[in-house]
C-alpha positions as CSV (number, residue, x, y, z in Angstrom):
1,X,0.0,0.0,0.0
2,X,1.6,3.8,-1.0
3,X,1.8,6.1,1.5
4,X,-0.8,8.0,-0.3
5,X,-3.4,4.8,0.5
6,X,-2.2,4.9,4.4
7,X,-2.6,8.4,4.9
8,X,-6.2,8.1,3.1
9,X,-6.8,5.0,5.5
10,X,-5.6,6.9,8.2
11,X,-8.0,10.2,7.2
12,X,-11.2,7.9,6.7
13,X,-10.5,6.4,10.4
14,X,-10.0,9.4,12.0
15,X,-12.7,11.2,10.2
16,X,-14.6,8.3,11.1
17,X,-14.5,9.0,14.6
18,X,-15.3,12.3,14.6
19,X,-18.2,12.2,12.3
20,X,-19.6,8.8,12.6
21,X,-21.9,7.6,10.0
22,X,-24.9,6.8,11.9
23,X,-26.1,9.8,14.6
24,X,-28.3,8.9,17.2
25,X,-29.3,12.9,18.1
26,X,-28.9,16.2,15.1
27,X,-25.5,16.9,15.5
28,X,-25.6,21.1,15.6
29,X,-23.4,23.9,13.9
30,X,-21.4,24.1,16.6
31,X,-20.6,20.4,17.4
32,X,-19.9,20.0,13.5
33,X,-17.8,23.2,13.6
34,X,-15.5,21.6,16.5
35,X,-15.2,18.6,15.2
36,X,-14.0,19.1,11.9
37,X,-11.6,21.3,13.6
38,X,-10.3,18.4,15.5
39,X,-10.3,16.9,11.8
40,X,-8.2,19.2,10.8
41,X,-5.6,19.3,13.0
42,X,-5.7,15.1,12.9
43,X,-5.0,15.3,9.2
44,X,-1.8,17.5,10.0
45,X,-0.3,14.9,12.2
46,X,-1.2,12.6,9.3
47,X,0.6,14.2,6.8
48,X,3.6,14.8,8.7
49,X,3.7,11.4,9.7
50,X,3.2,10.1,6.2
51,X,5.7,12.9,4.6
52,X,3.5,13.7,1.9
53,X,4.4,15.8,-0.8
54,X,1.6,18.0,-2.9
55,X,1.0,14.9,-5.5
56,X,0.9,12.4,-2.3
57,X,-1.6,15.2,-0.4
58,X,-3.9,15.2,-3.9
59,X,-4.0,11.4,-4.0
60,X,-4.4,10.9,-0.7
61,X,-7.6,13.5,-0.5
62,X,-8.9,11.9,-4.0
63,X,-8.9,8.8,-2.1
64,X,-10.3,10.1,1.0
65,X,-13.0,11.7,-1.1
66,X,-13.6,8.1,-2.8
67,X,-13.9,6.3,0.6
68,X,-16.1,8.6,2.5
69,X,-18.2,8.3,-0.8
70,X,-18.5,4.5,-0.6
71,X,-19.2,5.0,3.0
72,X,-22.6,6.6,2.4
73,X,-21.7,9.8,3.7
74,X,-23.4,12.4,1.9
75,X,-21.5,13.6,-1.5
76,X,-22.0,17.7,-0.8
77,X,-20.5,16.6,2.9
78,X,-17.6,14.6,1.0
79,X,-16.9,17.6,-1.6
80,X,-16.7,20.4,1.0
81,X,-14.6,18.1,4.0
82,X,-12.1,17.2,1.1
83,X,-12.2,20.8,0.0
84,X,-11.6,22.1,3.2
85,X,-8.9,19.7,4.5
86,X,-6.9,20.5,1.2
87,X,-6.9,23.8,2.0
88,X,-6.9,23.5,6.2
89,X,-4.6,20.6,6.6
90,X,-2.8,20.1,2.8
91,X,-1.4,23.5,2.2
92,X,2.0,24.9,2.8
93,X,5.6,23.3,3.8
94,X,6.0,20.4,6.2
């Protein structure tokens, strides 16, 4: 498996946690807010740990984008979390 694959395994996990697939209660604007700022900084340990480069970053959100997808989550959810960790998490040296 590339690096690219692990980081996306490790992004759908963590994601995962945070945003589970199956709510029991609304989750609100503010809970959503917090937790895909947790997300965030998740994905940053990911990347660093993975030493991704901008073509590993790109493959490893397309994949992200292709597992969350298959997962059932929502695909205007999938679009803007992949969006938004590219340019949260993905951007910059390091």
């Amino acid at each position: 498996m590339s690096r690219a694959a692990e980081a996306a395994a490790a992004l759908e996990d963590a994601f995962r946690k945070i945003v589970p697939r199956t709510r029991k209660k609304a989750t609100s604007e503010a809970e959503w807010a917090e937790g895909l700022k947790r997300f965030y900084a998740e994905a940053k340990v990911i990347r660093q740990r993975y030493s991704l480069g901008v073509i590993g970053r790109a493959r490893a959100g397309y994949r992200l984008q292709q597992q969350l997808a298959a997962a059932g989550y929502p695909p205007q959810v999938v679009r803007q979390v992949v969006f938004s960790l590219l340019l949260n998490a993905f951007t910059g040296k390091g």
